[in-house]
N, C-alpha and C positions, 0 to 999 in steps of 0.2 A: 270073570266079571259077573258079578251080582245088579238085581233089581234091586234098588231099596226106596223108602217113604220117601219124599220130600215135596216141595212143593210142585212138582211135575212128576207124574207118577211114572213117567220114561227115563227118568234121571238114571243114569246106569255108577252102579259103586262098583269100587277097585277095592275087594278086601284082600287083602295078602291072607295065603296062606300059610305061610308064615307068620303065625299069629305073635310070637313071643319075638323075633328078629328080622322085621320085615327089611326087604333087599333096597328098599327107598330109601330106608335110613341109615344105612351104614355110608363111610366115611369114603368120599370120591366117589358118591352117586350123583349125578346131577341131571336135572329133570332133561334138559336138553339133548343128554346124550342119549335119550330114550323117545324122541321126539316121534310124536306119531299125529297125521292132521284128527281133530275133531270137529267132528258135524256140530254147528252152533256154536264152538268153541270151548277153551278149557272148564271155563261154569257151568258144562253140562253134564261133568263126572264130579263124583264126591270119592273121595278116597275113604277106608273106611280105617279107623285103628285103635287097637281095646286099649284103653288106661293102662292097663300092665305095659304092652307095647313101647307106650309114650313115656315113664314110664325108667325105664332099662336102661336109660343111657342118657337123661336128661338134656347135656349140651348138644350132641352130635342129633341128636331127635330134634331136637327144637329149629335148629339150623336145618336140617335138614327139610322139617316141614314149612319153614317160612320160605323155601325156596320152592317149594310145589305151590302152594296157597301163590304166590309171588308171580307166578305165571298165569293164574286163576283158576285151579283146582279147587275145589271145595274139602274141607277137612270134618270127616262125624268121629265123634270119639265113641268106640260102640263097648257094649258090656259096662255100660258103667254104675258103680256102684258094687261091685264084682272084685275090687281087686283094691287095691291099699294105697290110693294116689292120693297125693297132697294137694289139696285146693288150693292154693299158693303155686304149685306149677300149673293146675288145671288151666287157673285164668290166665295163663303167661301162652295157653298152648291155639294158636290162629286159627283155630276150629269155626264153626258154624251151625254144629250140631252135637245134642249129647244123646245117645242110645240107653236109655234105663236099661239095665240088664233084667231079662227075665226072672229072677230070682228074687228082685227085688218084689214084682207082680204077684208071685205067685200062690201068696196067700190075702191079696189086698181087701176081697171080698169079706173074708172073714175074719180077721186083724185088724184091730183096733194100731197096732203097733208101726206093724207094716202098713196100711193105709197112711199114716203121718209121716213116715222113713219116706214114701214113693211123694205126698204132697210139699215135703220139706223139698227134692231135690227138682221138681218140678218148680215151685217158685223162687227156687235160690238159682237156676236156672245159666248165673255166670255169663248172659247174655247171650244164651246158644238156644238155638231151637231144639227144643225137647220134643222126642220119640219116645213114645213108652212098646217095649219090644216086648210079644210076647202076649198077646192079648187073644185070647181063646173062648171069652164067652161075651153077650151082649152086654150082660151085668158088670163085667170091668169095663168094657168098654165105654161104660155111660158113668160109670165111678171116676174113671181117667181122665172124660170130656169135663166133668162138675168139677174135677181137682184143676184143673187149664194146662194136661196135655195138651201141645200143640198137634201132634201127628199119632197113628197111633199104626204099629205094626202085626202082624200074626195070623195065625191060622183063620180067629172067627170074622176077618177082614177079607183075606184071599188067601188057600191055599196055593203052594208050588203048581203051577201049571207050563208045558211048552207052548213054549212061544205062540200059535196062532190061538190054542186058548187064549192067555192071556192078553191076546191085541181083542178080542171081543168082550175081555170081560173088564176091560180099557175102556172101550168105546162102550159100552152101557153104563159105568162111573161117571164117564164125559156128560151123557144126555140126565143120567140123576144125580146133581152134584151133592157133595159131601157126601159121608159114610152110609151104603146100603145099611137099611136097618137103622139107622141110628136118628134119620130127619124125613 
């Protein structure tokens, strides 16, 4: 289990790693039979799954994740932009969030191209909160806030920290809200 952005930064994500065949989706998984209680309830965890993922197996994926979301799982489609999905299933897929793949980032600053590639998939958005992943300097990050990322992930936000770091560098996010450095 993964930290990831959302709108409570304690939100805990389920990334399989299983990145290409994750074990939630194949045929006679059912969420029930994996039944575990959650603190606050199922809206507290986001599952996370790359577009390829989603992806590989169209029906049995699709069924499969309306049955987690069904329970109230949160669904992020991460890497995206990374892999060869058809927007016609994207919008079909009960998500709630889309993860820009870092690749997509990674010249924004200096890209006329890529800058328009990352603000096209931002306001086409398919009605999912957009995360822009992968954000390493202040100068994307304030490129990403003007384009209307909603969330934004990466190194120059918070590096990887154990856990009781990150519970204090939580609670100094809490007392200066929105992005250190950014307001």
């Amino acid at each position: 289990m993964t930290w990831c952005s959302t709108s409570s930064p304690e939100t805990p994500c389920v990334a399989s790693s299983a990145r290409r065949h994750p074990p939630f989706l194949s045929k006679g998984c059912r969420p029930s039979q994996h039944a575990v209680p959650i603190p606050g309830g199922p809206g507290q965890v986001i599952i996370e799954l790359t577009e390829t993922a989603a992806m590989d197996d169209p029906h049995t994926g699709l069924k499969g994740l309306k049955e987690l979301t069904d329970i109230g799982l949160k669904l992020s489609i991460d890497d995206f932009g990374a892999g060869y999905s058809s927007l016609s299933y994207l919008k079909k897929l009960p998500a709630s969030e889309i993860k820009l793949d870092r690749a997509l980032l990674q010249d924004i600053e200096t890209s006329e191209s890529a800058r328009m590639i990352v603000e096209t998939a931002i306001r086409m958005g398919l009605g999912y909160q957009v995360v822009a992943e992968g954000v390493e300097t202040e100068k994307s990050a304030r490129l990403l806030e003007s384009l209307g990322a909603e969330m934004l992930q990466g190194y120059w936000i918070c590096s990887p920290k154990p856990l009781l770091e990150l519970r204090a560098w939580l609670e100094l996010e809490r007392e200066t809200p929105g992005l250190q450095g950014l307001h």
